[in-house]
N, C-alpha and C positions, 0 to 999 in steps of 0.2 A: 448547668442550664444551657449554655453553647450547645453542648452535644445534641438535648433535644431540642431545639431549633433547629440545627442542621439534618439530624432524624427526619424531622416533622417535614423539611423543606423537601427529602429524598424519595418521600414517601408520598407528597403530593405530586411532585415529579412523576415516579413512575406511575400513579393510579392516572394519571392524565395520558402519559402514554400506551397506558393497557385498554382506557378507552378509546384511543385515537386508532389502536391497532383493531380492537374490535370492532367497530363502527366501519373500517374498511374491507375485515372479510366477510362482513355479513352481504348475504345476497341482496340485491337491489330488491324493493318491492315496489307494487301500483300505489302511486302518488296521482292526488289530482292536480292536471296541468291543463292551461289551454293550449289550443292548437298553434297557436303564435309561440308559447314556451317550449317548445323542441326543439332542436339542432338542425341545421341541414343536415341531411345524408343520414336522418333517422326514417323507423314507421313506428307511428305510433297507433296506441289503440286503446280503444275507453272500453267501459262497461256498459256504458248508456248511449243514446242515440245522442246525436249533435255535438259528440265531442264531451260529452256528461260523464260523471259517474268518475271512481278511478282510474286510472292510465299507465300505461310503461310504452317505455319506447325501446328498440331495437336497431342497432348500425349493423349491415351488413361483417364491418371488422369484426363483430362479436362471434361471426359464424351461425351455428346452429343453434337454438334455444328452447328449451319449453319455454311455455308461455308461464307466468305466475298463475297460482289456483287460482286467484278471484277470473283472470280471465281465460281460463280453461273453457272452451265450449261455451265462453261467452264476452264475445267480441261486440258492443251495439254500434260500433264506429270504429273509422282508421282514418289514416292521413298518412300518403306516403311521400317522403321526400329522398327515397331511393327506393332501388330495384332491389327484390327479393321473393321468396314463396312463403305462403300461408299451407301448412300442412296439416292433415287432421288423419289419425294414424286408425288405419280398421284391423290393420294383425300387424302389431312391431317384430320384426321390422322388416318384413313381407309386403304387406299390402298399405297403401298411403292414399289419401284422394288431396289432391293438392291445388292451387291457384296462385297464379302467376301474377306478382304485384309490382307496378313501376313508377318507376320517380310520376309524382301529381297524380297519382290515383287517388281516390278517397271516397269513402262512403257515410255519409251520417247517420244512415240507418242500414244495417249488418248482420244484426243481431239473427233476425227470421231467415237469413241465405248462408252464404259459410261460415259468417262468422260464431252461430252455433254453432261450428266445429272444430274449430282450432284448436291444435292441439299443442306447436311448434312456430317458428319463425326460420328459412336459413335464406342463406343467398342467394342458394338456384335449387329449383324444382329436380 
């Protein structure tokens, strides 16, 4: 009877570490957050105007990024609390139409100007 007690103890052990392992490589996804719940030295971006809808945020340290599907080509707001570029790719990886984004920028409404475009996030244009 020890032995599966101690089984049972090894096995919940590891399923708890196979989920703490998985749960860290999965890729971030758009969570809703307000604007006050980001980091310095993030930019963030909603779905919807006013800081609405879901969100990801973006540190320069991260480098280069596509954006998540839900905000591919659909940006309704940002808040930036660093410097970076909004890029939106017309021939990869040739041709780019890009915009220049700096600490305290921000727009509530995005959606109808580039940020229907967005394709990426990086550091510099």
């Amino acid at each position: 009877m020890k032995a599966t007690t101690s089984g049972t103890r090894i096995a919940t052990v590891m399923g708890a570490l196979a989920l703490a392992m998985l749960a860290s490589a999965m890729p971030a996804t758009a969570s809703t957050a307000s604007p006050s719940a980001h980091r310095a030295g993030d930019i963030c971006l909603w779905t919807g105007k006013d800081f609405s809808g879901s969100s990801w945020c973006w540190n320069p340290g991260n480098g280069y990024v596509d954006v998540p599907p839900a905000l591919h080509d659909n940006v309704g707001s940002f808040m930036a609390h660093a410097d970076g570029c909004f890029i939106n790719w017309i021939s990869v990886p040739d041709r780019k139409e890009t915009r220049v984004v700096r600490n305290g920028d921000y727009r509530k409404v995005y959606k109808n100007d580039f940020g229907g475009k967005i394709d990426a996030v990086a550091p510099r244009c």
